[in-house]
N, C-alpha and C positions, 0 to 999 in steps of 0.2 A: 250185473256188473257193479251198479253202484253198492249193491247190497254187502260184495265179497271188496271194495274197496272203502267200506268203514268197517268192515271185522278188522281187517288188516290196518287202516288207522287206530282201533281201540286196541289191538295188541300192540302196538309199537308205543302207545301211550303208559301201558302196562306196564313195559319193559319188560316183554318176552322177548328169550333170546332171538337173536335175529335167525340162527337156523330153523324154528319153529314158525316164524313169519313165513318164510322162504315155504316151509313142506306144507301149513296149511293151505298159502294160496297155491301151490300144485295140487293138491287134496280138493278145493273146492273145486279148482279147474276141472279137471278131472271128471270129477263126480257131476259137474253140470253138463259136462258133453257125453254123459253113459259111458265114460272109460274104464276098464277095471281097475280098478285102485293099485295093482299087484304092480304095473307099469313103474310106478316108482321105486319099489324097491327095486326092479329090474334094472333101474339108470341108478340106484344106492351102487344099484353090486357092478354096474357099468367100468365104473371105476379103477374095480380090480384088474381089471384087465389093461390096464393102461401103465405100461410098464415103465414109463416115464416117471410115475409118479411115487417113487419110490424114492429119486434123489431127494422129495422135499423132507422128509423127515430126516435123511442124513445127511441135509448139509446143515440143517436146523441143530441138530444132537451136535457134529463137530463148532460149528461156531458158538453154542452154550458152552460147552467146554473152553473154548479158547477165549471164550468172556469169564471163565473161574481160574482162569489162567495168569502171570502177568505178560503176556505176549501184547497187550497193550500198550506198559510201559516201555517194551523192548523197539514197538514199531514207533513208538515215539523217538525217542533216543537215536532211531538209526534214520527217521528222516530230519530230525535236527542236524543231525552230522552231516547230511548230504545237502541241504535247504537253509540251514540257521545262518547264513555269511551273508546269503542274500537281503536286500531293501525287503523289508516284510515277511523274513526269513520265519519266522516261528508262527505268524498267521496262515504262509503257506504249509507247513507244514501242518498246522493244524486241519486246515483242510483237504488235505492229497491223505493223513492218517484218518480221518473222519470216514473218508469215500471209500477209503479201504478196507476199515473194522467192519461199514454197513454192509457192504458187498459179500463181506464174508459172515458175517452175523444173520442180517437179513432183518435186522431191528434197530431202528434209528433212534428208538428208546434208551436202547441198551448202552448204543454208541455217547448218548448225553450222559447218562451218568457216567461210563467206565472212563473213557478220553475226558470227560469234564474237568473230574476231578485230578487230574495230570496238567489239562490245557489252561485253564481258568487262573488258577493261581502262577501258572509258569509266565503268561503274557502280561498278567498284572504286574509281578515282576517287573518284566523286562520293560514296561510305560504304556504296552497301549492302553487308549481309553477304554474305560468301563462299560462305555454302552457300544463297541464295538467288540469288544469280549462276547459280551454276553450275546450281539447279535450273530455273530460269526459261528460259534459253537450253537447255535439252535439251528441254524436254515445248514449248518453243516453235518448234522447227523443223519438226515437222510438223503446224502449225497450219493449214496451207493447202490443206489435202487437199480441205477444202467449198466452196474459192469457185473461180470460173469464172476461167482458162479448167484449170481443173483435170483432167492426165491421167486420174487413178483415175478421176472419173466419167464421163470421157469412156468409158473401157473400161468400165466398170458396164453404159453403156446400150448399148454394142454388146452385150456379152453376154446383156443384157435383152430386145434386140430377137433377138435370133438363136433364143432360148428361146422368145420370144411365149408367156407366162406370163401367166394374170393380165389389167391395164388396161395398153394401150399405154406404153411408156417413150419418151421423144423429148429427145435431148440437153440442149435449152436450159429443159427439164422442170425437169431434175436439176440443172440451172445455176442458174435459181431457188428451189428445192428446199433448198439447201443455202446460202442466204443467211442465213437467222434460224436454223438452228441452229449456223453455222460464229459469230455474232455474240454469240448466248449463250453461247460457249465463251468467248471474247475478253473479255467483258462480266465473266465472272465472276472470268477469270484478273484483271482489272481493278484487280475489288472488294478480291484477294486484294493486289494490289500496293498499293493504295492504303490497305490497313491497317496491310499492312509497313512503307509510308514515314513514317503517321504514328504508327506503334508506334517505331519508331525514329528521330524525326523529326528528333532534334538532331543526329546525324552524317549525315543524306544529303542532299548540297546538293542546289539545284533554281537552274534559269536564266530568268534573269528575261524574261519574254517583250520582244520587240525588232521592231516593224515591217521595221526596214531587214534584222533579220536573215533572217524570213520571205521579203523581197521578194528579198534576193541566193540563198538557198534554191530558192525557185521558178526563179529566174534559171538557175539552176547545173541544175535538172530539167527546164528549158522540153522540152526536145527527147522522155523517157522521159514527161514526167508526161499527156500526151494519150493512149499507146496503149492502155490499160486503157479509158479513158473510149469511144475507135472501133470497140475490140474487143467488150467489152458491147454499147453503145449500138448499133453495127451486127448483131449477131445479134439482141439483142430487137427491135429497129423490122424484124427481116426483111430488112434489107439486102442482106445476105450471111447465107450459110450456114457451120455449123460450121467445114468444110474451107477456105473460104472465106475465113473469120475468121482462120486460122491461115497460110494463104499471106500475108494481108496481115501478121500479126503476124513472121514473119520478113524482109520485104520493109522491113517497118518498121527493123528493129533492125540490119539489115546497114545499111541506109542510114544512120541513128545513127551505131550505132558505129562501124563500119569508116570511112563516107566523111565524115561531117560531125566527128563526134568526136573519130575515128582512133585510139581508146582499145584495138581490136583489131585489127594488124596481119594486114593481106592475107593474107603468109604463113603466119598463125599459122591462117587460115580451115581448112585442109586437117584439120589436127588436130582441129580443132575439131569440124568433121562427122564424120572416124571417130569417135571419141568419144561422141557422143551417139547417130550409129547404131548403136556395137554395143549401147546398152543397148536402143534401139528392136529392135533384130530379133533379144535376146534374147526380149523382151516377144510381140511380134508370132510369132516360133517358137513360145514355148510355149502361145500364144491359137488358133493354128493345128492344133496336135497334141491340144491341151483341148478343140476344136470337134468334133475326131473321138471324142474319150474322151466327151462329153458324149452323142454322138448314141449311142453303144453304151448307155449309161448309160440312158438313155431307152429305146430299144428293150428294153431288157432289165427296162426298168422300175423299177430298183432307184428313182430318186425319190418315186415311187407307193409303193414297200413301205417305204419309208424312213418315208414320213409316216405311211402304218398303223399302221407300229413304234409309232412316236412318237405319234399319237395313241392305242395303244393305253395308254400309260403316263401321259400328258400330255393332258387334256382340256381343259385354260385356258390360254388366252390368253394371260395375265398371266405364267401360268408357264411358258410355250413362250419368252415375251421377256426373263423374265430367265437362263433357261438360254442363252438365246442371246446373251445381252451378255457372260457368261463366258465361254462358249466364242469368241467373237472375240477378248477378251480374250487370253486362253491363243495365239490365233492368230497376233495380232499379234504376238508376242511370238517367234514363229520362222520367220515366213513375210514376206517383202516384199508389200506392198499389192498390187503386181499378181501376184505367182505365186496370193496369196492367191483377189483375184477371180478368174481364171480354172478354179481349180479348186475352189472352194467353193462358189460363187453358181449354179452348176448344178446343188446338191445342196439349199441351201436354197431358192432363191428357189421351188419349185413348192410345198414344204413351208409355207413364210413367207405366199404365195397362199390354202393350205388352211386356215390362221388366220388369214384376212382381214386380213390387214397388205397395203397397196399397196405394190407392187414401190419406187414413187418414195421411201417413207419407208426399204424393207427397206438400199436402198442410200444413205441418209442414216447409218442403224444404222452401215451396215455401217462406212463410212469412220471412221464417228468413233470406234469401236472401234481400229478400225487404229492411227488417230491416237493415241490412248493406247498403243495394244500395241506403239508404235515405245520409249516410254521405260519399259515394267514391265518392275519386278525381276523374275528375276535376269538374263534375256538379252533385252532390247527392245536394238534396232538400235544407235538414238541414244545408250542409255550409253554405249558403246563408241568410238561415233563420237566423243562428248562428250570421253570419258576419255582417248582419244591427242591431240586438239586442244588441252586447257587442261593436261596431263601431271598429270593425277591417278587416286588409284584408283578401279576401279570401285565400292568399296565407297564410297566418298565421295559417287559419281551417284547410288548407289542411294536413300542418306539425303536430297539434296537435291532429289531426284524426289519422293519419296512425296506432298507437301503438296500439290505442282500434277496430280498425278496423285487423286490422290482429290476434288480441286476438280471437276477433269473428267469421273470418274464420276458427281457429280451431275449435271452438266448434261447428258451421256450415258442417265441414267433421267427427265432431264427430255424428252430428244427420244423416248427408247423410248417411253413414254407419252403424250406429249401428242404426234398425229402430226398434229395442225393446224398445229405447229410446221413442218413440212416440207411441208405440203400448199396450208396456207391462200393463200398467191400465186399458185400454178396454179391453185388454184382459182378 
């Protein structure tokens, strides 16, 4: 054991990819308990048969698209016309458009540059301060991680169902699941702007609301502002299914953009899918090699003596979930949401099971942890990302992050604890 856990530290010192980390310690596992090696590709090709997993590459391709798109500027513009009257009217707005891009993106990266470069300069404008800008737009681009049609949880519940752990996990579960506490997060960042604006009320203008402006707003999103409504509305009334939902949502958005729009040129299509496929079948590779590391993991038991462990030390509840909001914390902070799922929620979820937490809240936890862990000091993702986009130092992101980032922990011990928050609609 010690022997296969310094290979596995000398390759990660190496910088091998992590899906190779992943397949060699299944490979030794394997191979030290006499298992035929063929077993893994058996769980590679396991995969294909999981017919779920077909929405992640098309909701991935339509939201690259709609990021070549200016469907950006457009969601901007139409929630300033609905939001910009308000005390804090253009900070909320920033943040109800943030949660929305990532939701549908599924990249909280993508969300800092494309909304950055619209929001950053727009509130400078209008007075707020500069270290509220800049904190607001960083802990706001992976606000979208909880609402539908949301990759991460799409992956959550394949890896839920694959485990069968615990109470059944069913996609459009975790779709509902993750409405009131993706809103109590929004709600409270809210409360935070709207104290900002009236703590500083006499430098940051606000736009006087305008009928005609709303209506050329709507006008200008006739085409984008229905897909969200078909996409929901059709998987809850049962319509359509997951996979389903996501054919149509790409079907939708080439037809948009490319042919009614034309905001994305034909030839630029080609790029466009390599693109968003290498990051899909980096995902889909290392979910595949993690399917084989988990089933060694299982046979071998280690999840079973893992929780012995730990309920040998930890007998509460209480304090199994705040060790566990640190440690997502600390997670989020060096691992991307999906390498994270993949290889973590195979070790907690049976654990998470054995303290009577439901699988559906364990992965409400889990994402909004993430959600933070993309902007905590000293290495979350989005500083980084933040600091090369608006050309300032890290050290700058760090200080403008703190306030929204502790905002978010409470409402993060608001979901750890009150798990009706996450439950109460499915139910």
């Amino acid at each position: 054991m010690l022997t296969g856990m310094a290979i596995m530290a000398l390759l990660i010192i190496m910088g091998v990819p992590l899906f190779v980390i992943i397949a060699t310690s299944a490979l030794y596992g394997f191979s030290r308990a006499d298992v035929d090696l063929s077993v893994i590709a058996i769980e590679i090709y396991r995969i294909v048969d999981t017919p779920i997993l077909v929405a992640i590459p098309l909701f991935t391709l339509a939201g690259y698209v709609l990021g070549e798109s200016r469907a950006s500027e457009r969601l901007v513009r139409l929630t300033d016309a609905l939001l910009g009257w308000m005390p804090g009217g253009l900070a909320i707005v920033s943040l109800f458009a943030c949660a929305f891009f990532t939701a549908l993106t599924g990249a909280s990266g993508a969300t800092i540059i494309a909304l950055g470069a619209i929001l950053y300069p727009a509130m400078k404008q209008a007075g707020y301060p500069e270290k509220f800008n800049l904190g607001l737009i960083t802990s706001s681009g992976s606000l979208g991680l909880l609402f539908p049609p949301s990759i991460a949880l799409i992956l959550y519940g394949v890896i839920a169902q694959q485990m069968d752990v615990g109470e059944a996990v069913a996609i459009d579960d975790l779709f509902i699941a993750g409405l009131l506490p993706g809103l109590l997060m929004l709600l409270l960042l809210t409360a935070w702007t709207v104290y900002v604006s009236t703590r500083d009320g006499a430098c940051i203008a606000r736009s006087a609301f305008s009928m005609r402006k709303l209506v050329a707003a709507l006008k200008e999103s006739l085409w984008e502002l229905p897909m969200p409504f078909i996409l929901i509305g059709g998987i809850y009334t049962g319509y359509f299914a997951i996979s389903e939902a996501a054919a149509v949502a790409v079907m939708y958005v080439l037809i948009v953009e490319v042919v009614i729009l034309r905001e994305v040129p034909l030839k630029k299509l080609p790029d466009i899918m390599r693109d968003s496929m290498v990051v899909v079948g980096g995902v889909l590779v290392i979910l595949g090699v993690s399917l084989a590391s988990t089933n060694y993991l299982i046979d071998a038991e280690v999840p079973n003596k893992l929780f012995e462990f730990v309920r040998e030390h930890i007998d509460s509840k209480m304090t199994f979930l705040v060790l566990l909001n640190v440690f997502l914390l600390l997670l989020g902070m060096i691992l991307d949401v999906f390498s994270a799922l993949v290889i973590i929620v195979p070790l907690l979820l049976p654990m998470a099971v054995g303290y009577g937490i439901h699988p559906i809240h364990l992965g409400i936890i889990f994402l909004a942890n993430m959600q933070i862990g993309y902007f905590t000091p000293p290495v979350g993702m989005n500083l980084f990302i933040a600091s090369y986009r608006f050309h300032k130092p890290v050290t700058e992101l760090y200080a403008a992050s703190i306030p929204f980032m502790l905002i978010l922990i409470i409402a993060v011990l608001i979901i750890t604890y009150w798990p009706e928050l996450s439950l109460m609609l499915i139910r």
